[in-house]
ZALUM-257804 format. One record per residue (C-alpha): residue number from 0; x, y, z; residue in three letters. Coordinates in steps of 0.1 Angstrom, whole numbers. Example, Ala and Ser with C-alpha at 12.3 -4.5 7.8 and 13.67 -1.06 7.14 Angstrom:
// ZALUM-257804
pos east north up code
0 123 -45 78 ALA
1 137 -11 71 SER
// end
This chain:
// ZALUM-257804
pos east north up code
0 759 -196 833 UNK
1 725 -205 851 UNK
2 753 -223 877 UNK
3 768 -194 889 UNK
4 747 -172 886 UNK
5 732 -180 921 UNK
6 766 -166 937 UNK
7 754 -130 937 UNK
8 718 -135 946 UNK
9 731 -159 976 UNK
10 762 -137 981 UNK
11 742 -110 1002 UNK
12 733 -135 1031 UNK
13 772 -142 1040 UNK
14 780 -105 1029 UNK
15 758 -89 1054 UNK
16 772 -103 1088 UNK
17 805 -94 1077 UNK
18 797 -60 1071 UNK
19 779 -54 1105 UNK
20 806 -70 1122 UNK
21 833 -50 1102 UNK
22 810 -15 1105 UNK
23 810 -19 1142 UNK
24 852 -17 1148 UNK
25 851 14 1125 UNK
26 848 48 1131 UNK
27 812 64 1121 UNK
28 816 76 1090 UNK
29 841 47 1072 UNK
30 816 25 1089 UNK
31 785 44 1072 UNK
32 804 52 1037 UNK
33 815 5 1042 UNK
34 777 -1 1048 UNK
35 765 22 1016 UNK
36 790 9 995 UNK
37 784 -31 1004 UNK
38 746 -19 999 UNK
39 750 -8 968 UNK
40 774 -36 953 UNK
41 755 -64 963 UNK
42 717 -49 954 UNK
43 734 -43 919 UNK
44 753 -77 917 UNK
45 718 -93 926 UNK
46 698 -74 902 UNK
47 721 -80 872 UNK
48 719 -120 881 UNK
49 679 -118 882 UNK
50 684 -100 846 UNK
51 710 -126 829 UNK
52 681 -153 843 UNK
53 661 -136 820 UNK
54 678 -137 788 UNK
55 676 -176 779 UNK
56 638 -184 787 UNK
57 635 -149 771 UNK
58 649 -162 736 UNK
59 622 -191 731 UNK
60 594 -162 727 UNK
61 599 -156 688 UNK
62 597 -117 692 UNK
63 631 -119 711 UNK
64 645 -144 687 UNK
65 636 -123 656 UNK
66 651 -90 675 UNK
67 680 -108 686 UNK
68 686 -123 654 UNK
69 689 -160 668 UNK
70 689 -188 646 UNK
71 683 -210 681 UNK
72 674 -204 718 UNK
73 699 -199 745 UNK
74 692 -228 766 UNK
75 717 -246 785 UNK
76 691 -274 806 UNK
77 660 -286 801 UNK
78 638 -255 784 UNK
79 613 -258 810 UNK
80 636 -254 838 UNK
81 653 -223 818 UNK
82 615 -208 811 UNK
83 603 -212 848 UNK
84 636 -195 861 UNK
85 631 -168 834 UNK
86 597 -167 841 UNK
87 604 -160 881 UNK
88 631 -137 879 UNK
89 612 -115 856 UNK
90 584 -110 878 UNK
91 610 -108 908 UNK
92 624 -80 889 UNK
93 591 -64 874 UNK
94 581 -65 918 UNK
95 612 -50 930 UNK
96 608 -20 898 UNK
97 572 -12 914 UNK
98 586 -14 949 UNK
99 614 11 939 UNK
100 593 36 920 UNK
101 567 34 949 UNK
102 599 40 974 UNK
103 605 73 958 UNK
104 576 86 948 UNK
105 564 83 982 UNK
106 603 101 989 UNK
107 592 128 970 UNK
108 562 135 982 UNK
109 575 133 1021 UNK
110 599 156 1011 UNK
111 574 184 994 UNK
112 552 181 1027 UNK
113 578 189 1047 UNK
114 596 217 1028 UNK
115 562 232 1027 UNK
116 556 226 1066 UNK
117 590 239 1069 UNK
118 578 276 1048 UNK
119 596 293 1021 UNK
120 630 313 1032 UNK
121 665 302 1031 UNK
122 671 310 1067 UNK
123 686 275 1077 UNK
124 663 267 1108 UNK
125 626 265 1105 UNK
126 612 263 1138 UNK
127 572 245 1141 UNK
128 545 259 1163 UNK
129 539 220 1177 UNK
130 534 209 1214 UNK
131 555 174 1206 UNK
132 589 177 1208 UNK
133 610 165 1179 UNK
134 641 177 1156 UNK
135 652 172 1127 UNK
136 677 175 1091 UNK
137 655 180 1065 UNK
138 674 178 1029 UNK
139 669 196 1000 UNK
140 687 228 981 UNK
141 693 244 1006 UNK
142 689 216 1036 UNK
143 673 230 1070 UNK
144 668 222 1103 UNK
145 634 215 1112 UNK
146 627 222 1151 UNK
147 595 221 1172 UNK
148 583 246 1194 UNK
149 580 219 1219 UNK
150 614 203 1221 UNK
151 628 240 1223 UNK
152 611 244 1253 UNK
153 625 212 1269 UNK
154 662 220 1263 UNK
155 686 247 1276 UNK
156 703 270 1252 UNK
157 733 256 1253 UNK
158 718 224 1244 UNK
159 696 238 1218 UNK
160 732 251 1206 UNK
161 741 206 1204 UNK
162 712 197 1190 UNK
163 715 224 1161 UNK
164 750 211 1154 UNK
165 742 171 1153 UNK
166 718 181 1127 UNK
167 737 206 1111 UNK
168 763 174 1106 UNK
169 734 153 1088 UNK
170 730 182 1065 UNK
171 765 190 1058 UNK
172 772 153 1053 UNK
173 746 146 1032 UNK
174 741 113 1052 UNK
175 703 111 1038 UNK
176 717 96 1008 UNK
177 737 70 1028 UNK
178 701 58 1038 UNK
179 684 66 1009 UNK
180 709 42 990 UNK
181 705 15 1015 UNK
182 668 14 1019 UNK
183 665 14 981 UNK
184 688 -16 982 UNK
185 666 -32 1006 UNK
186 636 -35 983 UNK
187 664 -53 956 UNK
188 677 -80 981 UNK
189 658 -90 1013 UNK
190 689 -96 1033 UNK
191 702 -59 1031 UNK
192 677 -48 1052 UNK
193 697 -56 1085 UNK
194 726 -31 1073 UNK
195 697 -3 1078 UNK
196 698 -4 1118 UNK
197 742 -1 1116 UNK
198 738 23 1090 UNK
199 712 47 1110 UNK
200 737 42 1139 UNK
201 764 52 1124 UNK
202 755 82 1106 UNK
203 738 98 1142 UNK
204 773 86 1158 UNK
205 794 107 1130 UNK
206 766 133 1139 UNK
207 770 136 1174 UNK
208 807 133 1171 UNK
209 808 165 1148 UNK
210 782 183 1176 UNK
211 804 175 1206 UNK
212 835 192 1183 UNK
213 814 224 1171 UNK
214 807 227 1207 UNK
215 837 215 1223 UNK
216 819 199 1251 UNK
217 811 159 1248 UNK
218 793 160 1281 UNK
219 771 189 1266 UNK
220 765 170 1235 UNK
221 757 139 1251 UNK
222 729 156 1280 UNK
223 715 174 1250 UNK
224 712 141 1229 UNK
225 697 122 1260 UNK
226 672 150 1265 UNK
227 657 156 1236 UNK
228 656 117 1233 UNK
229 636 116 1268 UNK
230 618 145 1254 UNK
231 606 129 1222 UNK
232 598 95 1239 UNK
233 574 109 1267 UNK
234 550 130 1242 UNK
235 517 113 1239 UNK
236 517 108 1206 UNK
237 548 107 1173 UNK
238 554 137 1157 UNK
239 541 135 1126 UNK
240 553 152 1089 UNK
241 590 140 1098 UNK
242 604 123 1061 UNK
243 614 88 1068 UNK
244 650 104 1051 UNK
245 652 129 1074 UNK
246 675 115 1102 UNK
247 668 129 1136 UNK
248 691 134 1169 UNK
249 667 118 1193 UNK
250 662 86 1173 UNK
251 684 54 1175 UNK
252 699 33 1201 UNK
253 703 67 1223 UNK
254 717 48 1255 UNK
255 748 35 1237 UNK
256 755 70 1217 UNK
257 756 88 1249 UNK
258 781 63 1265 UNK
259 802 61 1233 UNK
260 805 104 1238 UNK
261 814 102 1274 UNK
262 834 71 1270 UNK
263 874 70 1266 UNK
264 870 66 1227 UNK
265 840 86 1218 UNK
266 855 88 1180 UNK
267 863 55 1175 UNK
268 889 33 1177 UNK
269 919 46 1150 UNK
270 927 17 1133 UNK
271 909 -20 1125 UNK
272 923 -45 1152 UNK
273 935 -78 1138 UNK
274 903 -96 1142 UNK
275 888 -64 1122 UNK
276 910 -71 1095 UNK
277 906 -101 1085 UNK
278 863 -96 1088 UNK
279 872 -62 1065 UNK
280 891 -84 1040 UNK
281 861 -112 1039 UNK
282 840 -89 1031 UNK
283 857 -74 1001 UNK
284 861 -109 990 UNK
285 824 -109 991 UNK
286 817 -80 971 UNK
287 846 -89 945 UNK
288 834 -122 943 UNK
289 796 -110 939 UNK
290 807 -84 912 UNK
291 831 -105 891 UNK
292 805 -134 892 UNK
293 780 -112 873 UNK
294 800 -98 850 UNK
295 812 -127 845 UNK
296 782 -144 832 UNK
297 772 -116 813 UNK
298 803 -117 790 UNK
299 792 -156 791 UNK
300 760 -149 784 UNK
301 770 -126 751 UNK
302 792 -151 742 UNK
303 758 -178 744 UNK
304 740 -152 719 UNK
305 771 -152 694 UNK
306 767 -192 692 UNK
307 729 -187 688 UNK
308 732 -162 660 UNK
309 753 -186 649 UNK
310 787 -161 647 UNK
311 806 -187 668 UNK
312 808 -223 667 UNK
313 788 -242 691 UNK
314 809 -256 720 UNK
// end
């Protein structure tokens, strides 16, 4: 078991490339919901392998024996070897626990800040008396969008009109939890962290895409986008209060939205070509490979206790 184990915590580094290069021949959102989804997959494949690395060191402490009713440990090698690996994944795992619950605490608390920033009312935008210009979704029951004072006065109306509707998208879409999902899978695999850039790209392509139709102007949506991205980077100083969940128009690789919404094939290309295709069908080789590995050792693994509680003859 110890053997293959390694497949899903070594998976993520061959997964990864194959799923930016597959996201970027995708339209927005099947390339946002194929980055989420490969996220979550491999951060769960990985964590499952750290806790079957566990088990067998686990089974010399007597406590575990007696609760497991074990007769003998679990040990396949050398029970040093198995103790150290036990050893390091548990505190790998007992890390990556803190990381997460310190992820959403802080989440949380971002969140509460803003909504109370934002003031009480369900009207859906919240405009802030702020000199720096910045936009944004903010989520919650019900989501609004949170608007400065500032970058109102550096667009037109019309454009106001674009900039209400790419965030108006985020909101409706509920693409906060596409990166909520993949920065929580960051902190289980270290790899995972390079899907975050695609990801944000994505999700503010889908977003402007869904502007430019509410509007029915591309060239509209794409001025408004550029401006309020010029606006945002010549203020003297970051807006502050902004959730790290909330995704904002003005933020991203700007240049290259703008020419994807006045290019020829601002939606995307309709299909995968053939070089897409077979990077698409790597990848879910990956993730079935990295899923069926871990279960796989976990029915092993059960089967390893059976023999040590002595149900099953010894192989």
């Amino acid at each position: 078991m110890i053997s293959v184990i390694w497949v899903p915590l070594l998976m993520p580094f061959l997964a990864v490339p194959a799923a930016r290069r597959a996201a970027a021949l995708l339209a927005p959102r099947a390339a946002a919901r194929l980055l989420t989804v490969t996220a979550l997959v491999l951060a769960a494949s990985s964590t499952a392998a750290l806790a079957l690395l566990v088990v067998p060191g686990a089974s010399y402490l007597p406590a575990v024996a007696v609760l497991g009713e074990l007769v003998r440990p679990l040990a396949e090698g050398p029970p040093a070897v198995t103790v150290a690996l036990a050893s390091a994944a548990a505190g790998l795992l007992l890390w990556r626990t803190a990381l997460l619950g310190a992820a959403l605490r802080r989440g949380r608390a971002e969140l509460r800040r803003a909504r109370a920033a934002a003031g009480a009312g369900g009207v859906e935008l919240a405009v802030l008396r702020d000199e720096l210009p910045d936009a944004y979704a903010l989520p919650g029951r019900p989501g609004r969008i949170v608007v400065t004072t500032g970058m109102l006065r550096a667009l037109e109306p019309a454009e106001r009109e674009a900039l209400f509707a790419h965030e108006r998208a985020h909101l409706r879409g509920r693409h906060h939890l596409h990166l909520q999902a993949v920065e929580l899978a960051a902190l289980c695999h270290p790899a995972l962290r390079a899907l975050r850039e695609p990801l944000g790209y994505a999700l503010e392509r889908a977003a402007d895409e869904a502007a430019a139709a509410a509007v029915g102007d591309r060239r509209l949506a794409a001025r408004a986008i550029g401006r309020a991205a010029l606006a945002t980077r010549s203020a003297p100083a970051p807006a502050a209060g902004r959730p790290r969940t909330a995704l904002a128009a003005a933020e991203g690789p700007v240049p290259r939205r703008v020419a994807a919404l006045l290019g020829p094939t601002g939606s995307g290309a309709p299909g995968l070509p053939a070089a897409g295709r077979l990077v698409a069908g790597a990848l879910l080789v990956c993730l079935a490979v990295s899923g069926a590995t871990a279960v796989g050792a976990a029915d092993e693994l059960h089967t390893h206790i059976e023999i040590a509680q002595g149900e099953l003859p010894a192989r």
